[in-house]
N, C-alpha and C positions, 0 to 999 in steps of 0.2 A: 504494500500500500504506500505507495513512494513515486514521487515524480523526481524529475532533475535537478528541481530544486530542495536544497539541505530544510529549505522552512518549511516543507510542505511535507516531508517525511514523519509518519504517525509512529507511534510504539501502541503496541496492544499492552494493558497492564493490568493484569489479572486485582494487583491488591489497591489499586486507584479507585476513590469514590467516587471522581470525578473528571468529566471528561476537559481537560484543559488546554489551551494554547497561547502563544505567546504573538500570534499571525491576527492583527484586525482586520486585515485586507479579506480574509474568506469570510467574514461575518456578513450573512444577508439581512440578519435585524438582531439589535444589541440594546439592551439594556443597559446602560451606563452607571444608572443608580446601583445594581448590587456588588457593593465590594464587601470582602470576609478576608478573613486569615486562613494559612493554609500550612500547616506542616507537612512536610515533605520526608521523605523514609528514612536522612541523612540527618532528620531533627533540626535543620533550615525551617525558616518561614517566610511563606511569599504572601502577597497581597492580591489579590482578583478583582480586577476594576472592572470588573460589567459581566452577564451572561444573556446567552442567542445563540443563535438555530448557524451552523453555519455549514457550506456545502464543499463537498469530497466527489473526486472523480475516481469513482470505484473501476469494477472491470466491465461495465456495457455504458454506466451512466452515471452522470451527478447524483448524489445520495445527501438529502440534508438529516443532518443531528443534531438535534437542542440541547438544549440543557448544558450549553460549553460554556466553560468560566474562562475570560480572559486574564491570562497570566502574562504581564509583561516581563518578567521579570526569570521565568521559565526558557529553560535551555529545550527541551526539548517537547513536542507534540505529546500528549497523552490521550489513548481512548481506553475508558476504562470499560473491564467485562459487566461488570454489575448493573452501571447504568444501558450497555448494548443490551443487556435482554429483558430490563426494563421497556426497552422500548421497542419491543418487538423484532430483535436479533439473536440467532443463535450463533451459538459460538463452540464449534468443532475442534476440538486437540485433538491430536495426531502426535506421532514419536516425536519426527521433524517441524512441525509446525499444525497451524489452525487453520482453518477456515471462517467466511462470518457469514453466515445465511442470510437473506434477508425473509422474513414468514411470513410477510406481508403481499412481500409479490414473487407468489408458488417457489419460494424457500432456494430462489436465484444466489448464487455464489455471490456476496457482492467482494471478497477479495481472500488472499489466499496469505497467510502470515507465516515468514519464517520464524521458527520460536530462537533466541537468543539460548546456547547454552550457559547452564548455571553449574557452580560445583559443586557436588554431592558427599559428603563427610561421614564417613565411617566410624564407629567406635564399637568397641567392646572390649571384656576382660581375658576372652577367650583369642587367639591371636590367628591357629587355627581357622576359627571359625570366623574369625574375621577374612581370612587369605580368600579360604572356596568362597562367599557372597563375594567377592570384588570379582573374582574366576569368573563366579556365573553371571553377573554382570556383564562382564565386559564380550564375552561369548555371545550375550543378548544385543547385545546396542554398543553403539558406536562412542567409546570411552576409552583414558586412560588412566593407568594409576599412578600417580603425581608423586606415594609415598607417604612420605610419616607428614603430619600436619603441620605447618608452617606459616601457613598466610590464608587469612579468610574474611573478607567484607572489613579490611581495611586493620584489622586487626593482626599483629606477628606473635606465632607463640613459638618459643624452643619447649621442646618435653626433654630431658636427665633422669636418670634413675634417682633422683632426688624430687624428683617431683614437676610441675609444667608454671613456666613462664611466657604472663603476654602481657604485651605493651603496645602503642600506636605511635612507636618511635618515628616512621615517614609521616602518617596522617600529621604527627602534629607539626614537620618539618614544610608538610605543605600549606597547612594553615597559615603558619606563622611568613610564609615566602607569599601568601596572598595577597596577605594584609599589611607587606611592606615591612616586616618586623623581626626576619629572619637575620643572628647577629646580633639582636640589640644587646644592651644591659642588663644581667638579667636583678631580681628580687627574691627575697626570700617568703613570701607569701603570697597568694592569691591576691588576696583584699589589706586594704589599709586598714588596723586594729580600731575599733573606736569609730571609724567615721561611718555617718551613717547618710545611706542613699535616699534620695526624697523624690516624689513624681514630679513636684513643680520647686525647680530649685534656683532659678532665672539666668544659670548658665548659657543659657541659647540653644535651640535643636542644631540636629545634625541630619544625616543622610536616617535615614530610619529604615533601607534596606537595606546599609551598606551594612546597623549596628544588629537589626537580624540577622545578617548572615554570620556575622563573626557571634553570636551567642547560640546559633544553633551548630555551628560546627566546634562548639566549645563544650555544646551539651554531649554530641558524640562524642568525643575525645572522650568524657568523664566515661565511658564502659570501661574504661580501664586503669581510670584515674578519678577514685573517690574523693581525695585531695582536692580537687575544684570543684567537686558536686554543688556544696552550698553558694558557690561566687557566682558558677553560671545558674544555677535559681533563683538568687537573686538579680541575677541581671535580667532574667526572660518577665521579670516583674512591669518591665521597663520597654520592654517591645511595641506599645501603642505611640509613646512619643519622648523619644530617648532624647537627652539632653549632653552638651560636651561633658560634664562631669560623668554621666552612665557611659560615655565613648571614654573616658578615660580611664575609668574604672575596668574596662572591658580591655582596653591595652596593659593594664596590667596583670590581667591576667596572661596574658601572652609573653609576656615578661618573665613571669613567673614559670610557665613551661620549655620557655629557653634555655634556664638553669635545668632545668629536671627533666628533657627528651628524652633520655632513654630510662625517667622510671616506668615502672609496670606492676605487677602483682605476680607474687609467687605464692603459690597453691601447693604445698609441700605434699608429701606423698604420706597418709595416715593411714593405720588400719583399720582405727574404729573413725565412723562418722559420725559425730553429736554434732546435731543442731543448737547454734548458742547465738543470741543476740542483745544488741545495748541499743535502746531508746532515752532521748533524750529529747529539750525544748528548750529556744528562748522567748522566754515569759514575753510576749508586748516587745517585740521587736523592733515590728513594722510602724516604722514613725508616721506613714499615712493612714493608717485605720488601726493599732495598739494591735496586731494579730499576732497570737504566737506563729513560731516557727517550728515544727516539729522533723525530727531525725532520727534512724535506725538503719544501721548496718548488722548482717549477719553472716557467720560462717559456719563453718565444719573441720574448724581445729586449726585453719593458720589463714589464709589470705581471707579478707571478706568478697562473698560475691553477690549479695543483696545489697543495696542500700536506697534509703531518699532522703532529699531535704524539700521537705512542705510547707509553706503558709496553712495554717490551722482555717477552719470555714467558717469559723466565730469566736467572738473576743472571748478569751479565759479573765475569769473575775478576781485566778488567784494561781500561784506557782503550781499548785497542789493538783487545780482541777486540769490546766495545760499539759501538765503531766499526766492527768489521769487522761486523756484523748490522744496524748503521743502513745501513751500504753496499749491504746484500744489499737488503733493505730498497725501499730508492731504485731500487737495479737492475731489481728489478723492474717499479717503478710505469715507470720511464722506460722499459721493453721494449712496456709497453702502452700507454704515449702513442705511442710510435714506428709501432707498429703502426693506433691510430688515425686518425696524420696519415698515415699510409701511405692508407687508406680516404679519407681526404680529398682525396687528389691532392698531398699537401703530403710526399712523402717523403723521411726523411733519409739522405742520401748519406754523411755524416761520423757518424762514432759520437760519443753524446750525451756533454759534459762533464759533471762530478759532480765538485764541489768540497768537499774534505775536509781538515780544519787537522790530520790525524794522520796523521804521515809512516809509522807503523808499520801502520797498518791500509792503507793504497795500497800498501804491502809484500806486506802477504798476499793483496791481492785480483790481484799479479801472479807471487808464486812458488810455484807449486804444491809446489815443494820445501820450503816455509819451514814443518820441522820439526815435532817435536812439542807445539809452543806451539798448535797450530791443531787437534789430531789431537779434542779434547775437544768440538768446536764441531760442532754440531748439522749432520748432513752439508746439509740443508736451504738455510743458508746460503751453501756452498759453489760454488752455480752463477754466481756472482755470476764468479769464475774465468771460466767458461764465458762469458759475457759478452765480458769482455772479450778475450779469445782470440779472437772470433768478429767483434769491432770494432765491435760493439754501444752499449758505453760506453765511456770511460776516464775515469781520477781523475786529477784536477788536483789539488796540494797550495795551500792559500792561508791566511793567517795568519789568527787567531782574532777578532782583531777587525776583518776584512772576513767573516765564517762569517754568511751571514744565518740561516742557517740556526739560529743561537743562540739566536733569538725563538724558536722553537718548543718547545725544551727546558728551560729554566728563566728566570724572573721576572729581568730586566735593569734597569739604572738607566736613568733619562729621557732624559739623552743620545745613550746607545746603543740604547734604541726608539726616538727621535727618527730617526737614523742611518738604522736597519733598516728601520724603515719606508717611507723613501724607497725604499730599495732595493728593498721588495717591492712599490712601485708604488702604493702607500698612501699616499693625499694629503688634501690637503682641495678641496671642488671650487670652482675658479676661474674658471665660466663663469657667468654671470646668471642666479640663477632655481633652483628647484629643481632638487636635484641629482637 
Protein backbone atom coordinates (compact mmCIF):
# COMPACT_ATOMS: atom_id res chain seq x y z
CA UNK A 1 0.00 0.00 0.00
CA UNK A 2 2.70 2.42 -1.15
CA UNK A 3 3.05 4.81 -3.87
CA UNK A 4 6.50 6.69 -4.93
CA UNK A 5 6.09 8.88 -2.65
CA UNK A 6 7.83 8.26 1.00
CA UNK A 7 4.53 10.40 2.57
CA UNK A 8 2.06 8.40 1.17
CA UNK A 9 3.51 5.01 2.36
CA UNK A 10 0.97 3.47 5.04
CA UNK A 11 2.09 0.90 7.94
CA UNK A 12 -0.64 -1.41 8.94
CA UNK A 13 -0.51 -1.56 12.83
CA UNK A 14 -2.12 -4.01 14.46
CA UNK A 15 -1.64 -2.22 18.31
CA UNK A 16 -2.63 1.50 17.00
CA UNK A 17 -6.05 2.81 18.15
CA UNK A 18 -6.00 5.00 15.80
CA UNK A 19 -5.66 5.74 12.35
CA UNK A 20 -3.03 8.69 11.83
CA UNK A 21 -1.04 10.91 9.41
CA UNK A 22 1.20 13.54 9.25
CA UNK A 23 -0.08 14.36 5.16
CA UNK A 24 -3.19 17.32 5.19
CA UNK A 25 -2.87 17.28 1.53
CA UNK A 26 -5.13 13.69 1.35
CA UNK A 27 -7.80 15.14 3.75
CA UNK A 28 -11.09 15.52 1.78
CA UNK A 29 -12.94 17.17 4.82
CA UNK A 30 -11.18 17.93 8.36
CA UNK A 31 -12.09 18.92 11.26
CA UNK A 32 -9.64 21.22 12.72
CA UNK A 33 -11.29 21.69 16.16
CA UNK A 34 -10.35 18.00 17.43
CA UNK A 35 -6.91 18.20 18.97
CA UNK A 36 -5.93 15.39 21.87
CA UNK A 37 -2.77 13.98 23.03
CA UNK A 38 -1.34 10.91 21.85
CA UNK A 39 1.20 8.57 23.33
CA UNK A 40 3.01 6.77 21.13
CA UNK A 41 4.64 2.98 21.86
CA UNK A 42 8.31 4.63 22.44
CA UNK A 43 6.28 6.75 25.42
CA UNK A 44 6.67 10.11 23.18
CA UNK A 45 3.66 12.39 22.87
CA UNK A 46 2.22 13.89 19.82
CA UNK A 47 -0.53 16.35 19.45
CA UNK A 48 -3.53 15.72 16.65
CA UNK A 49 -4.75 18.89 15.24
CA UNK A 50 -7.87 17.92 13.52
CA UNK A 51 -9.70 14.40 12.35
CA UNK A 52 -11.52 13.46 8.42
CA UNK A 53 -12.28 11.02 6.09
CA UNK A 54 -9.20 11.10 3.80
CA UNK A 55 -8.73 9.01 0.46
CA UNK A 56 -6.05 6.08 -0.59
CA UNK A 57 -5.55 4.70 -3.98
CA UNK A 58 -5.97 1.09 -3.15
CA UNK A 59 -5.49 -1.73 -5.90
CA UNK A 60 -8.76 -0.84 -8.45
CA UNK A 61 -9.79 2.42 -6.76
CA UNK A 62 -9.77 5.48 -4.38
CA UNK A 63 -10.86 4.14 -0.83
CA UNK A 64 -11.87 6.87 1.72
CA UNK A 65 -11.26 6.28 5.67
CA UNK A 66 -12.54 8.48 8.40
CA UNK A 67 -11.97 8.76 11.48
CA UNK A 68 -7.89 9.82 10.70
CA UNK A 69 -6.22 12.01 13.23
CA UNK A 70 -3.91 14.50 11.90
CA UNK A 71 -0.52 14.05 13.21
CA UNK A 72 1.82 16.75 12.34
CA UNK A 73 4.37 15.94 14.19
CA UNK A 74 4.36 11.86 13.02
CA UNK A 75 7.04 10.23 11.09
CA UNK A 76 5.24 7.88 9.64
CA UNK A 77 1.47 6.93 8.16
CA UNK A 78 -0.42 4.67 10.55
CA UNK A 79 -3.62 2.56 9.73
CA UNK A 80 -4.80 0.84 12.59
CA UNK A 81 -6.53 -2.81 12.47
CA UNK A 82 -9.17 -2.04 15.08
CA UNK A 83 -10.55 0.89 13.76
CA UNK A 84 -10.32 -1.01 9.68
CA UNK A 85 -12.93 -3.43 10.91
CA UNK A 86 -14.71 -1.16 12.61
CA UNK A 87 -15.40 0.14 9.79
CA UNK A 88 -16.38 -2.54 7.73
CA UNK A 89 -12.72 -4.07 6.75
CA UNK A 90 -11.33 -7.22 7.13
CA UNK A 91 -8.06 -7.98 7.79
CA UNK A 92 -6.24 -11.35 6.50
CA UNK A 93 -2.78 -12.41 8.16
CA UNK A 94 -0.81 -14.68 6.26
CA UNK A 95 2.96 -16.06 7.22
CA UNK A 96 4.22 -13.31 4.98
CA UNK A 97 1.88 -10.69 5.01
CA UNK A 98 -2.07 -9.52 5.00
CA UNK A 99 -4.57 -8.61 3.00
CA UNK A 100 -7.52 -5.96 3.61
CA UNK A 101 -10.96 -6.92 2.20
CA UNK A 102 -13.14 -4.57 1.78
CA UNK A 103 -17.06 -6.35 2.89
CA UNK A 104 -18.75 -3.70 1.60
CA UNK A 105 -18.14 -4.08 -2.00
CA UNK A 106 -18.37 -8.30 -2.38
CA UNK A 107 -15.16 -8.54 0.05
CA UNK A 108 -12.74 -6.89 -3.17
CA UNK A 109 -8.92 -7.05 -2.06
CA UNK A 110 -8.41 -3.51 -1.44
CA UNK A 111 -4.49 -4.18 -0.85
CA UNK A 112 -2.08 -6.75 -0.19
CA UNK A 113 0.44 -5.93 3.11
CA UNK A 114 3.94 -7.13 3.44
CA UNK A 115 4.10 -7.96 7.23
CA UNK A 116 7.49 -6.37 8.71
CA UNK A 117 9.44 -9.01 10.49
CA UNK A 118 9.75 -8.84 14.29
CA UNK A 119 12.06 -10.80 16.79
CA UNK A 120 10.97 -13.79 18.60
CA UNK A 121 12.78 -14.52 22.09
CA UNK A 122 13.01 -17.68 23.59
CA UNK A 123 13.50 -18.66 27.17
CA UNK A 124 13.49 -21.55 29.39
CA UNK A 125 15.24 -23.57 32.01
CA UNK A 126 15.53 -26.50 30.10
CA UNK A 127 18.37 -25.80 27.20
CA UNK A 128 17.44 -28.88 25.41
CA UNK A 129 14.34 -28.10 25.01
CA UNK A 130 14.81 -24.93 24.24
CA UNK A 131 17.40 -26.07 21.04
CA UNK A 132 14.57 -28.72 19.30
CA UNK A 133 11.59 -25.50 19.54
CA UNK A 134 14.17 -23.13 17.66
CA UNK A 135 14.91 -26.68 15.33
CA UNK A 136 11.36 -26.89 14.73
CA UNK A 137 10.84 -23.52 14.01
CA UNK A 138 13.11 -22.62 11.82
CA UNK A 139 12.22 -26.16 9.76
CA UNK A 140 8.77 -24.37 9.60
CA UNK A 141 9.23 -20.78 8.58
CA UNK A 142 11.76 -18.60 7.27
CA UNK A 143 14.01 -17.74 10.45
CA UNK A 144 17.37 -17.60 12.13
CA UNK A 145 18.83 -18.07 15.28
CA UNK A 146 20.79 -14.83 16.33
CA UNK A 147 21.83 -16.92 19.68
CA UNK A 148 22.11 -16.01 23.22
CA UNK A 149 20.04 -12.70 23.95
CA UNK A 150 21.80 -9.47 23.50
CA UNK A 151 19.67 -6.75 22.13
CA UNK A 152 15.94 -6.30 22.04
CA UNK A 153 13.54 -3.04 21.51
CA UNK A 154 16.37 -0.88 22.39
CA UNK A 155 17.34 -2.47 25.34
CA UNK A 156 21.28 -4.52 25.60
CA UNK A 157 21.55 -7.23 28.11
CA UNK A 158 24.98 -9.53 28.75
CA UNK A 159 23.72 -12.94 30.63
CA UNK A 160 27.36 -14.51 33.01
CA UNK A 161 26.83 -17.38 35.13
CA UNK A 162 26.48 -14.74 37.72
CA UNK A 163 23.57 -13.72 36.72
CA UNK A 164 21.86 -11.06 33.44
CA UNK A 165 22.79 -7.42 32.95
CA UNK A 166 20.77 -4.64 30.94
CA UNK A 167 21.05 -1.30 30.26
CA UNK A 168 20.03 1.34 27.31
CA UNK A 169 23.65 2.32 27.05
CA UNK A 170 23.03 3.48 22.95
CA UNK A 171 19.20 4.50 23.46
CA UNK A 172 20.56 6.95 25.93
CA UNK A 173 23.78 7.83 23.79
CA UNK A 174 21.13 8.73 21.01
CA UNK A 175 18.87 10.64 23.20
CA UNK A 176 21.27 12.77 24.40
CA UNK A 177 23.03 13.26 20.47
CA UNK A 178 19.20 14.55 19.68
CA UNK A 179 18.97 16.91 21.92
CA UNK A 180 22.21 18.46 21.31
CA UNK A 181 23.69 17.37 24.73
CA UNK A 182 25.84 14.60 23.94
CA UNK A 183 29.46 15.49 25.88
CA UNK A 184 28.04 17.83 28.09
CA UNK A 185 28.91 18.31 31.98
CA UNK A 186 27.64 15.82 33.50
CA UNK A 187 25.71 16.08 37.41
CA UNK A 188 25.34 14.05 40.03
CA UNK A 189 21.54 13.85 40.36
CA UNK A 190 18.53 13.82 38.22
CA UNK A 191 16.79 17.00 39.91
CA UNK A 192 17.95 19.82 41.91
CA UNK A 193 17.27 18.87 45.81
CA UNK A 194 14.70 21.27 47.29
CA UNK A 195 13.56 23.03 44.21
CA UNK A 196 10.21 22.76 43.46
CA UNK A 197 8.41 22.62 39.88
CA UNK A 198 5.25 24.85 39.42
CA UNK A 199 2.72 24.95 36.38
CA UNK A 200 2.62 28.77 36.06
CA UNK A 201 6.16 29.89 37.06
CA UNK A 202 6.50 33.19 34.57
CA UNK A 203 9.72 31.67 33.03
CA UNK A 204 8.38 31.87 29.54
CA UNK A 205 7.16 28.69 27.29
CA UNK A 206 9.18 26.86 25.05
CA UNK A 207 8.61 24.53 22.12
CA UNK A 208 6.07 22.07 23.85
CA UNK A 209 6.82 19.23 21.25
CA UNK A 210 10.21 19.62 21.26
CA UNK A 211 9.90 19.35 25.77
CA UNK A 212 7.49 16.19 24.96
CA UNK A 213 9.69 14.46 23.16
CA UNK A 214 12.66 14.79 25.27
CA UNK A 215 10.39 13.47 28.45
CA UNK A 216 8.97 10.64 26.62
CA UNK A 217 12.03 9.24 25.45
CA UNK A 218 13.20 9.84 29.16
CA UNK A 219 10.39 7.85 30.25
CA UNK A 220 11.60 4.84 28.05
CA UNK A 221 15.14 5.01 29.19
CA UNK A 222 13.71 4.62 32.80
CA UNK A 223 12.95 0.52 31.83
CA UNK A 224 16.09 0.22 32.89
CA UNK A 225 16.99 3.06 34.87
CA UNK A 226 14.64 3.52 38.08
CA UNK A 227 17.08 6.37 39.16
CA UNK A 228 15.11 8.86 36.84
CA UNK A 229 11.73 7.32 37.28
CA UNK A 230 10.53 10.17 39.68
CA UNK A 231 12.33 13.37 37.57
CA UNK A 232 10.62 12.13 34.39
CA UNK A 233 7.11 11.85 36.24
CA UNK A 234 7.41 14.77 37.39
CA UNK A 235 8.23 16.28 34.34
CA UNK A 236 5.31 14.58 32.10
CA UNK A 237 3.22 16.70 34.95
CA UNK A 238 4.32 19.57 32.62
CA UNK A 239 3.42 18.26 29.10
CA UNK A 240 0.34 20.79 28.47
CA UNK A 241 2.51 23.99 28.78
CA UNK A 242 6.11 23.46 29.66
CA UNK A 243 7.97 26.54 30.68
CA UNK A 244 12.11 27.33 30.34
CA UNK A 245 12.58 26.37 33.96
CA UNK A 246 10.44 22.53 33.10
CA UNK A 247 13.18 22.71 29.73
CA UNK A 248 15.78 23.13 32.12
CA UNK A 249 14.80 20.80 34.43
CA UNK A 250 14.52 18.23 31.72
CA UNK A 251 18.27 19.15 30.43
CA UNK A 252 19.38 18.19 33.55
CA UNK A 253 18.24 15.24 33.53
CA UNK A 254 20.37 14.53 30.43
CA UNK A 255 23.12 15.75 32.25
CA UNK A 256 22.63 13.45 34.68
CA UNK A 257 22.65 10.36 32.26
CA UNK A 258 25.92 11.51 30.66
CA UNK A 259 27.69 10.78 33.83
CA UNK A 260 25.82 7.30 34.23
CA UNK A 261 25.50 5.70 30.31
CA UNK A 262 26.58 2.79 30.93
CA UNK A 263 24.56 2.05 34.29
CA UNK A 264 21.98 -0.64 34.11
CA UNK A 265 20.52 -3.25 36.52
CA UNK A 266 21.93 -6.42 37.45
CA UNK A 267 19.56 -9.22 38.33
CA UNK A 268 21.89 -11.70 40.16
CA UNK A 269 21.26 -15.39 39.68
CA UNK A 270 19.06 -16.71 43.14
CA UNK A 271 17.79 -19.94 43.94
CA UNK A 272 14.94 -19.14 45.81
CA UNK A 273 12.56 -16.24 44.58
CA UNK A 274 10.79 -14.19 47.22
CA UNK A 275 8.60 -11.50 46.21
CA UNK A 276 9.74 -8.23 48.44
CA UNK A 277 8.63 -4.69 48.04
CA UNK A 278 9.09 -0.90 49.67
CA UNK A 279 6.25 1.68 49.28
CA UNK A 280 6.74 4.82 50.15
CA UNK A 281 5.11 8.92 49.73
CA UNK A 282 5.74 12.59 49.77
CA UNK A 283 3.09 13.82 51.95
CA UNK A 284 1.70 17.26 49.68
CA UNK A 285 4.37 17.48 47.31
CA UNK A 286 2.79 18.84 44.56
CA UNK A 287 2.85 22.78 45.03
CA UNK A 288 -0.18 23.11 42.43
CA UNK A 289 -2.98 21.05 44.18
CA UNK A 290 -0.85 19.60 47.84
CA UNK A 291 -1.20 15.95 46.11
CA UNK A 292 0.98 13.34 47.41
CA UNK A 293 3.32 11.48 45.56
CA UNK A 294 3.27 7.80 45.81
CA UNK A 295 6.36 5.03 45.16
CA UNK A 296 7.09 1.37 45.18
CA UNK A 297 9.60 -0.67 43.79
CA UNK A 298 9.81 -4.44 43.86
CA UNK A 299 12.14 -7.43 43.59
CA UNK A 300 13.05 -11.12 43.85
CA UNK A 301 16.32 -10.96 45.81
CA UNK A 302 18.72 -8.31 44.05
CA UNK A 303 17.86 -5.96 41.14
CA UNK A 304 14.40 -4.38 41.26
CA UNK A 305 12.05 -4.88 38.27
CA UNK A 306 8.75 -3.33 39.37
CA UNK A 307 8.44 0.10 40.15
CA UNK A 308 6.40 3.77 39.94
CA UNK A 309 6.22 7.07 40.97
CA UNK A 310 2.54 8.42 41.16
CA UNK A 311 0.67 11.73 41.94
CA UNK A 312 -1.98 10.31 44.40
CA UNK A 313 -5.85 11.03 42.94
CA UNK A 314 -6.67 13.11 46.11
CA UNK A 315 -5.27 15.23 48.68
CA UNK A 316 -4.10 13.18 51.81
CA UNK A 317 -5.30 15.00 55.13
CA UNK A 318 -2.23 13.40 56.99
CA UNK A 319 1.29 11.58 56.43
CA UNK A 320 -0.49 8.47 57.81
CA UNK A 321 -3.40 8.39 55.43
CA UNK A 322 -0.96 9.12 52.02
CA UNK A 323 0.66 6.25 53.29
CA UNK A 324 -2.18 4.33 53.86
CA UNK A 325 -3.13 4.79 49.75
CA UNK A 326 0.61 4.34 48.65
CA UNK A 327 0.19 0.94 50.64
CA UNK A 328 -3.08 0.15 48.88
CA UNK A 329 -1.29 1.08 46.09
CA UNK A 330 1.79 -1.42 46.26
CA UNK A 331 -0.82 -4.16 47.43
CA UNK A 332 -2.18 -4.20 44.71
CA UNK A 333 0.74 -4.37 42.09
CA UNK A 334 2.26 -7.13 44.47
CA UNK A 335 -1.21 -9.23 44.23
CA UNK A 336 -0.59 -9.33 40.60
CA UNK A 337 3.16 -10.13 40.40
CA UNK A 338 2.18 -12.93 42.88
CA UNK A 339 -0.38 -14.12 40.62
CA UNK A 340 2.15 -13.84 37.61
CA UNK A 341 4.84 -15.93 39.36
CA UNK A 342 2.14 -18.14 40.23
CA UNK A 343 1.79 -18.78 36.16
CA UNK A 344 5.27 -19.07 36.09
CA UNK A 345 5.79 -22.05 38.33
CA UNK A 346 7.48 -19.63 40.76
CA UNK A 347 4.66 -19.58 43.56
CA UNK A 348 4.76 -17.66 46.69
CA UNK A 349 4.03 -19.74 49.73
CA UNK A 350 4.90 -16.74 52.39
CA UNK A 351 2.92 -13.40 51.91
CA UNK A 352 4.95 -10.70 50.19
CA UNK A 353 6.97 -8.13 52.41
CA UNK A 354 6.00 -4.27 51.90
CA UNK A 355 8.32 -2.09 53.70
CA UNK A 356 6.97 1.17 55.15
CA UNK A 357 8.81 3.87 57.53
CA UNK A 358 5.19 4.86 58.83
CA UNK A 359 4.27 3.01 61.92
CA UNK A 360 0.65 4.79 61.66
CA UNK A 361 -0.30 3.66 58.27
CA UNK A 362 0.86 -0.51 59.13
CA UNK A 363 -1.63 0.52 61.91
CA UNK A 364 -4.54 0.99 59.68
CA UNK A 365 -3.78 -1.50 57.15
CA UNK A 366 -4.05 -4.01 60.36
CA UNK A 367 -7.04 -2.66 62.49
CA UNK A 368 -10.09 -2.67 60.86
CA UNK A 369 -11.36 -1.01 64.07
CA UNK A 370 -8.93 1.81 63.97
CA UNK A 371 -11.74 4.52 64.06
CA UNK A 372 -12.94 7.26 62.46
CA UNK A 373 -9.42 8.77 61.37
CA UNK A 374 -9.90 6.14 58.26
CA UNK A 375 -13.95 6.33 57.81
CA UNK A 376 -13.04 9.59 55.03
CA UNK A 377 -10.78 7.33 52.82
CA UNK A 378 -11.82 6.29 49.79
CA UNK A 379 -13.47 2.67 50.44
CA UNK A 380 -11.28 1.66 47.29
CA UNK A 381 -8.21 1.64 49.32
CA UNK A 382 -9.41 -0.36 51.91
CA UNK A 383 -8.93 -3.93 50.40
CA UNK A 384 -5.47 -3.46 51.16
CA UNK A 385 -7.04 -4.83 54.93
CA UNK A 386 -8.23 -7.70 52.91
CA UNK A 387 -4.87 -8.51 51.92
CA UNK A 388 -3.45 -8.82 54.52
CA UNK A 389 -6.12 -10.87 56.54
CA UNK A 390 -5.92 -13.25 53.60
CA UNK A 391 -1.79 -13.43 54.05
CA UNK A 392 -1.22 -12.19 50.85
CA UNK A 393 1.00 -9.29 52.05
CA UNK A 394 2.25 -7.84 55.39
CA UNK A 395 4.13 -4.54 56.30
CA UNK A 396 7.29 -4.42 57.79
CA UNK A 397 8.08 -1.08 59.53
CA UNK A 398 11.96 0.12 58.53
CA UNK A 399 13.48 3.41 59.08
CA UNK A 400 13.49 6.35 56.43
CA UNK A 401 16.76 6.26 55.53
CA UNK A 402 16.82 2.49 54.41
CA UNK A 403 12.89 3.57 52.48
CA UNK A 404 14.35 2.81 48.98
CA UNK A 405 11.48 3.59 48.01
CA UNK A 406 12.25 7.48 48.76
CA UNK A 407 13.86 7.77 45.09
CA UNK A 408 10.69 7.47 43.60
CA UNK A 409 8.83 10.22 45.47
CA UNK A 410 10.82 13.23 45.78
CA UNK A 411 14.49 14.74 44.40
CA UNK A 412 17.24 13.35 47.10
CA UNK A 413 20.88 14.46 47.64
CA UNK A 414 23.82 12.55 45.85
CA UNK A 415 24.72 10.55 48.65
CA UNK A 416 21.53 9.09 49.20
CA UNK A 417 20.95 8.35 45.34
CA UNK A 418 24.20 7.05 45.47
CA UNK A 419 22.89 4.61 48.52
CA UNK A 420 19.55 3.97 46.69
CA UNK A 421 20.68 3.10 43.86
CA UNK A 422 22.80 0.35 44.83
CA UNK A 423 19.85 -0.94 46.52
CA UNK A 424 17.64 -0.95 43.51
CA UNK A 425 20.40 -2.89 41.69
CA UNK A 426 21.58 0.10 39.77
CA UNK A 427 25.13 -0.14 38.89
CA UNK A 428 27.57 0.77 36.60
CA UNK A 429 28.58 -2.34 34.20
CA UNK A 430 31.79 -4.01 35.24
CA UNK A 431 32.19 -6.71 32.71
CA UNK A 432 34.22 -5.82 29.38
CA UNK A 433 32.77 -4.59 26.45
CA UNK A 434 29.54 -3.09 25.81
CA UNK A 435 27.07 -3.15 28.28
Amino acid sequence: MASEQKKDVWYLDSGCSNHMTSNRGIFVDIDSSVNSQIIMGNGSIVKAKGKGTIAIQAKEATKYIRDVLLVPDLEQNLLSVGQLVEHGYMVHFEDNGCKIYDKRDGKKVMANVKMEKNDLIVTGSDEKMVYEFKSKMMKRYEMNDLGLLHYFLGIEIQQTEGGIFICQKKYGETILKKFKMYGCKSVGTPLVVDQKLIREDGSGDVNASLFRSLVGSLLYLSATRPDIMYATSLLSRFMLKPSRIHYGAAKRVLRYIQGTLDFGIMYKKNEKLQLSGFCDIDWAGSVDDMRSTSGYAFSLGSGMFSWASKKQQTVAQSSAEAEYVAAAVATSQAIWLRRILGDMGEEQAEATTLMCDNKSAIAMTKNPGNHCRTKHINIKYHFVREAVENGEVQFQFCKTEDQVADVFTKAIPKERLDYFRLKLGVQQQSIKGQC
